[in-house]
C-alpha angles and dihedrals in degrees: 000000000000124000081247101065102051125038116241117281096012126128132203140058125344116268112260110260112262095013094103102053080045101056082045097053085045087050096042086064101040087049094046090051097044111023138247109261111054100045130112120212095227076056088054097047090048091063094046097055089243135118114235089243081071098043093056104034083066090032131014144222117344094272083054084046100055094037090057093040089053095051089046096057086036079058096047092047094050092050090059092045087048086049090048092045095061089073105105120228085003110177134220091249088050092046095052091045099040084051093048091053085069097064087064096070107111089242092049098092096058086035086060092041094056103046083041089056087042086053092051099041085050088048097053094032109024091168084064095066112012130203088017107117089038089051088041102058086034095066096044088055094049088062111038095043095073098052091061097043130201086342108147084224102052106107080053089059102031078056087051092050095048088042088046105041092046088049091062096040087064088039095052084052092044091047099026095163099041128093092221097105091041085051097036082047095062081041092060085040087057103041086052091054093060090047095050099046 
């Protein structure tokens, strides 16, 4: 058995194969709905229709818990940038807007919340997940360089889009039945046309 599908130190039998991204995609969502902070794991196991026993047999304690839940949602995330990224020529305009459809989806708005409260809880307490806010602009700046090319100011502007992007995503779930994020978004379009002309 690999050091990826036990935990160290654990003993038993071997995890059965796709549980485990299961029981994330099950916590993703329960996470995103109720918050990270104040739940228990034996809460979380509850929602999800496990024991804790189960939970952290596949996963561990709560810190196992939110470092797999954030690479899960990394994961998620980088597969939608890689999706994105198979567009050929694809400009800065049709990135930002391609990337913004997606928040349109009806689970978007837990699913932002969620990466938004990761984001915060690496911030205050980087030990706790580490490598997240590294990955997380990283992967940010692997998608948007290549749609500005060789530009001496591109690492300015790929540090506005992030900025941007991740402004009117709070302000979408602030503001979740208001038009405001979908205008300011063809604002910031347009203000990245005249900077790339």
């Amino acid at each position: 058995m690999s050091d990826q599908e036990r935990p160290a130190g654990r003993r038993g039998r071997p995890r059965l194969v796709g549980r485990r991204e299961e029981i994330l995609d099950a916590a993703v969502r329960v996470l995103a709905e109720r918050g990270i902070e104040r739940l228990s794991l034996a809460q979380l196991a509850a929602a999800l229709g496990f024991s804790t026993y189960a939970l952290t047999y596949h996963l561990g304690t709560k810190d196992d818990v939110l470092v797999a839940v954030a690479e899960h949602v990394e994961t998620q995330i980088q597969a939608e940038f890689t999706e994105m990224l198979r567009q050929p020529d694809l400009t800065m305009p049709d990135l930002i807007r391609r990337y913004w459809a997606t928040t349109q989806d009806p689970s978007a708005p837990q699913s932002m919340r969620l990466w938004l409260e990761l984001v915060l809880l690496a911030s205050r307490d980087p030990d706790r997940l580490p490598g997240f806010l590294d990955r997380a602009v990283q992967s940010w700046h692997d998608v948007i360089a290549p749609a500005l090319g060789d530009r001496p100011d591109a690492e300015k502007l790929i540090s506005l889009a992030f900025a941007a992007i991740t402004g009117l995503e709070l302000l979408k779930l602030i503001t979740p039945d208001s038009d405001r994020s979908d205008q300011a978004l063809e604002a910031l379009i347009d203000l990245f046309q005249t900077a790339l002309r």
